[in-house]
Each structure stands twice: as C-alpha cells, then as structure tokens.
C-alpha positions in Angstrom: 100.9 86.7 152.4 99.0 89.0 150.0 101.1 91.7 150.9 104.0 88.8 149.8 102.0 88.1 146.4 101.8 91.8 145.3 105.5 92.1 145.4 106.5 88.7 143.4 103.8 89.9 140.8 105.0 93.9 140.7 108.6 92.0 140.2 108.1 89.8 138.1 106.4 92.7 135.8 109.0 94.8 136.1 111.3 92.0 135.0 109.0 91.4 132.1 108.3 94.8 130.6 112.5 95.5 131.2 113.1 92.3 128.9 110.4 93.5 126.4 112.6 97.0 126.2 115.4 94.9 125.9 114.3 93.4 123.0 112.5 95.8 121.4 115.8 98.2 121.6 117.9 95.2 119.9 115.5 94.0 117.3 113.5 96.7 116.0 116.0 98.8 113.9 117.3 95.5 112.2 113.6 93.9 112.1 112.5 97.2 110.4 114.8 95.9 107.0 114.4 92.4 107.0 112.4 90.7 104.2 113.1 90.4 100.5 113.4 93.2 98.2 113.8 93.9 94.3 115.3 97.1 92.9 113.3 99.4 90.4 114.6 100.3 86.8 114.9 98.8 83.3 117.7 96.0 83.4 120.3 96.1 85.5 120.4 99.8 85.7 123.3 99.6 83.1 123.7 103.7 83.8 123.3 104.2 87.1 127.1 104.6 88.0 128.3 104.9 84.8 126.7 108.0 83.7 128.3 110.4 87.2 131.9 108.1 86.9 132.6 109.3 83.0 132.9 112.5 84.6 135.1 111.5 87.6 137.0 108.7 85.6 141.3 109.2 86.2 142.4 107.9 82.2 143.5 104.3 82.9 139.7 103.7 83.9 138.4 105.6 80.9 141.0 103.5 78.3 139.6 99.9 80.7 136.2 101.3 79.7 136.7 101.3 76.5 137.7 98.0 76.2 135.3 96.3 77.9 132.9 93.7 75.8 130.2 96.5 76.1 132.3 99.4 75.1 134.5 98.6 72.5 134.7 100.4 69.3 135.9 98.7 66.4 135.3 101.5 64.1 138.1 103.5 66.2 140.0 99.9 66.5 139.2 99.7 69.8 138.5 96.0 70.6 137.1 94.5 73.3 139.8 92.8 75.1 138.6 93.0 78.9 135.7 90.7 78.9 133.3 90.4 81.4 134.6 88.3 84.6 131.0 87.8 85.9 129.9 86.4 82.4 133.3 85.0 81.2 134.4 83.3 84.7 131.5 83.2 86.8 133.6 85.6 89.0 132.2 87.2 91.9 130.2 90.5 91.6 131.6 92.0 94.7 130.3 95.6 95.6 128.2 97.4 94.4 127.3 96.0 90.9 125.4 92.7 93.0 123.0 95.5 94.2 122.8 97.0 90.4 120.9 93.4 89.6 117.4 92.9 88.4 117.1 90.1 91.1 115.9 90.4 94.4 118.2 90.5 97.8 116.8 88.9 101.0 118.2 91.0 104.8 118.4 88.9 107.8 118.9 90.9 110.5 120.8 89.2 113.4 122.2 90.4 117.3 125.3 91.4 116.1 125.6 91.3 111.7 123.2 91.8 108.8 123.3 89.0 106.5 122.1 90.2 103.1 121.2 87.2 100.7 121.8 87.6 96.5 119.8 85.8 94.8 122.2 86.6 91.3 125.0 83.9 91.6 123.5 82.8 95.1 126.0 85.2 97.6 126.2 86.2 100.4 127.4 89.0 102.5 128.4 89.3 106.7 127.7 93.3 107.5 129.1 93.1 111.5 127.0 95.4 113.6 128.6 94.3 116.8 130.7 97.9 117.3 134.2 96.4 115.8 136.2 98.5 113.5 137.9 97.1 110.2 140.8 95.0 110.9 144.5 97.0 110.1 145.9 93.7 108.4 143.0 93.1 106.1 143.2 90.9 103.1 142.1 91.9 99.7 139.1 90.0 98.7 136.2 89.7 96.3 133.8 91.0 99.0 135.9 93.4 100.9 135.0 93.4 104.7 132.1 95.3 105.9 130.9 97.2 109.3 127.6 98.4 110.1 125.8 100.8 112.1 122.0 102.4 112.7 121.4 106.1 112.1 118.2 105.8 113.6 116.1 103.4 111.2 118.9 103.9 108.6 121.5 101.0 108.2 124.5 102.3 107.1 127.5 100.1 105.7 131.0 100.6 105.7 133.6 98.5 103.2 136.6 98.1 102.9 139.3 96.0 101.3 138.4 94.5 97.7 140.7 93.6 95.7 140.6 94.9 92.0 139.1 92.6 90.0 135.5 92.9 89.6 133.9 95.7 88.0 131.6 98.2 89.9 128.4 97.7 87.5 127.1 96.3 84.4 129.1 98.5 81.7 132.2 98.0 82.8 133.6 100.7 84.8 137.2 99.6 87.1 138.1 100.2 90.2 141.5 100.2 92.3 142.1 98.3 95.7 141.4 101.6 97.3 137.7 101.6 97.3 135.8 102.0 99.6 132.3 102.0 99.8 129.6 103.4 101.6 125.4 102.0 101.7 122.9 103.6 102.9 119.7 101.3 103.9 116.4 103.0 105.0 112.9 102.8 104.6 110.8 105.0 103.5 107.4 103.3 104.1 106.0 99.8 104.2 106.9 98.7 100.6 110.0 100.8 100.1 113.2 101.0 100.7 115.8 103.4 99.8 119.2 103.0 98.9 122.5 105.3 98.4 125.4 103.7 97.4 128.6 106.1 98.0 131.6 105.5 95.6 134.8 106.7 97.1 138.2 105.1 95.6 140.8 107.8 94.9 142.9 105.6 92.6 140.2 105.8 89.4 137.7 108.7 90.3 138.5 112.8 91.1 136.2 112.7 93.8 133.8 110.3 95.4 129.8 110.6 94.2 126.4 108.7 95.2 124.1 107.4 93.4 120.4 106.2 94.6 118.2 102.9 94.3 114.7 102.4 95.4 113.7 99.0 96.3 110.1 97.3 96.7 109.2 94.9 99.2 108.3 91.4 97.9 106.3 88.5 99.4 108.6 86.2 97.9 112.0 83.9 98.8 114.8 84.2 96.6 115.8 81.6 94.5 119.1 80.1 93.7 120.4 81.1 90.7 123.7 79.8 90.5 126.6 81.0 88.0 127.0 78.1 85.5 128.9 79.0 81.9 125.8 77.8 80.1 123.8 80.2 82.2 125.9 82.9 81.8 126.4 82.7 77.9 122.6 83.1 77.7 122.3 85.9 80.0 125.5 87.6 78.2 123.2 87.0 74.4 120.2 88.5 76.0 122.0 91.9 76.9 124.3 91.8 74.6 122.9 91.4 71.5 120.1 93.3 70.2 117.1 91.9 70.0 115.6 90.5 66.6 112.6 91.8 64.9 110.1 88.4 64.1 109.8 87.7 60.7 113.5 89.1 59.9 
C-alpha cells in the first residue's frame, strides 16, 4: 500500500511539473510583452521615417509628398491637394504610422496570435503566431495580414498585403501595395521596450531602411478614442497650425 502511495504521488508530480513546463514554454515569451505601453518622442515623431525615406523616395512619392496638407508650398505653387485621410475621412492608420502615435498600445498575448490594442482611433490588430504562412490569394486591405514569430524574447512581425491608401507616418510619405513590413518587439528591461520597424516596398523606396522606437511601460488601460470629424478637426488645428503667442 505505501509502496502503492509513493508511485501515485511520484506520478502525479511528474505530471504536474511536465504541465508547469508546458505552460511556462507557451506563455512566457508572449507574457514577457503583454501590458500597455506608450512610445517616447515629441509628438507623433513627425521625422522618424520621413527624415531616412527623402533619401530612398522613387519621384512619384517625392511629388505625393509635396502635396500633402503638411508639405505644400504655395510660394513654389505647390498646393496641398492630398489631404490627410486619417484627419479628413477618419480612414484607417494602417501600418506603421498607428505605432508613430503619441498614444499608448495595449499587447495581449494569446496561444496562437498577439492582439495589439490602439488606443488612437480604437484598432485593433490579429499578429497569428500559430506557424501559418501568409495566404497566396490575399486581399488588399487597410491592415494588411500579419504573421509572427519569437526570436527568443523578441517578437518579430511579418506583413503583408495593404492596400495603398494610407500614408506610412504623420508627414505624409506614400507607399505602394508592395509593402511589406517588418516589427521587431523586444524588451530591454522591466519598463522598456524596443521597437524596429523595417520599411521594405520596392514600388516608392531604392532600398528598404529601419528605423527604431523605444516604448515605456505604463500602469494604465487604454482609452477609447474614437475617430469622429469633430475630433479630428481639432487634432488636425493643434498640429497644424502654429501655436499663438497670449496677448497677440
């Protein structure tokens, strides 16, 4: 009977401290991300991309630059005829300008996806982490479709198929359907996480280039700050125009 005992008990230990591997092997690398974070930098880091892409820029995105509502020139009768679509139609923000934001993003981590949480026009995205590859017949779309793996504690983020209608940050820089584009989650320490964003689209750039955002770990939840015209006219006259000295 003892003899008996000791064996249910050595079992039932073994079975324990197998599912506690289990689990620790499926939830730690995702776990290790989740929370809400807020990117560093003035504004909506207005430079980040634009400042490597002038460089890179094939002419058609240079001339869509140029006529953007931030860009435009009237003095060289440039006019600004390619408004914003965020601000003018509440359009999505697609990838990567929604992680160019001075507003926080929330990471769920899940078995088989990451769902990342904007709080800036209250998206969302699915990242699959489940091993499938991109479908062939894909359908262009505001989000594209993303994949993702771990390189070690590193989530890394794989997109595909957008269509061409948002821009990729704040100033107004194009893109073509051919993007593609690559993220790079990892954190550094408790409060910090780092992120490269990889720009690849053949169509508007020479060559692909990274650029890199540090994030901060907040004990907050994200709010829901939905895209509404009003909303957006007052956002769009807070960056847009420059600020008035009191008492002029």
């Amino acid at each position: 009977m003892r003899k008996h005992s000791r064996i249910t008990v050595l079992a039932l230990l073994s079975f324990l401290a197998s599912v506690s591997i289990t689990f620790a092997q499926a939830a730690a690398p995702g776990q290790d991300l989740a929370g809400v974070w807020k990117g560093g930098g003035r504004g909506s880091n207005r430079d980040l991309i634009l400042k490597p892409a002038l460089k890179l820029m094939l002419p058609w995105v240079q001339a869509k630059l140029a006529t953007t509502d931030l860009n435009a020139d009237p003095s060289r009768e440039i006019y600004a005829t390619d408004p914003d679509p965020f601000l003018e139609s509440c359009d999505p923000l697609g990838v990567p300008r929604v992680l160019l934001t001075n507003t926080p993003i929330k990471i769920v981590p899940a078995p088989s996806e990451v769902i990342m949480f904007y709080e800036r026009s209250h998206d969302f995205r699915e990242i699959y982490t489940d091993g499938r590859a991109h479908p062939k017949d894909l359908d262009r779309s505001w989000w594209g479709h993303s994949i993702g793996r771990w390189d070690g504690n590193a989530l890394v983020v794989d997109t595909i198929g957008f269509n061409d209608k948002t821009w990729l940050d704040w100033s107004g820089v194009s893109h073509s359907d051919a993007l593609h584009v690559v993220e790079r989650y990892q954190r550094m320490d408790r409060n910090t996480m780092r992120l490269d964003i990889t720009i690849d689209d053949p169509k508007a750039f020479t060559q692909p280039f990274t650029v890199t955002r540090t994030w901060t770990l907040k004990p907050w939840d994200i709010a829901q700050d939905i895209c509404t015209r009003a909303n957006e006219q007052h956002f769009e006259q807070g960056i847009v125009e420059p600020a008035i000295t009191p008492g002029k």
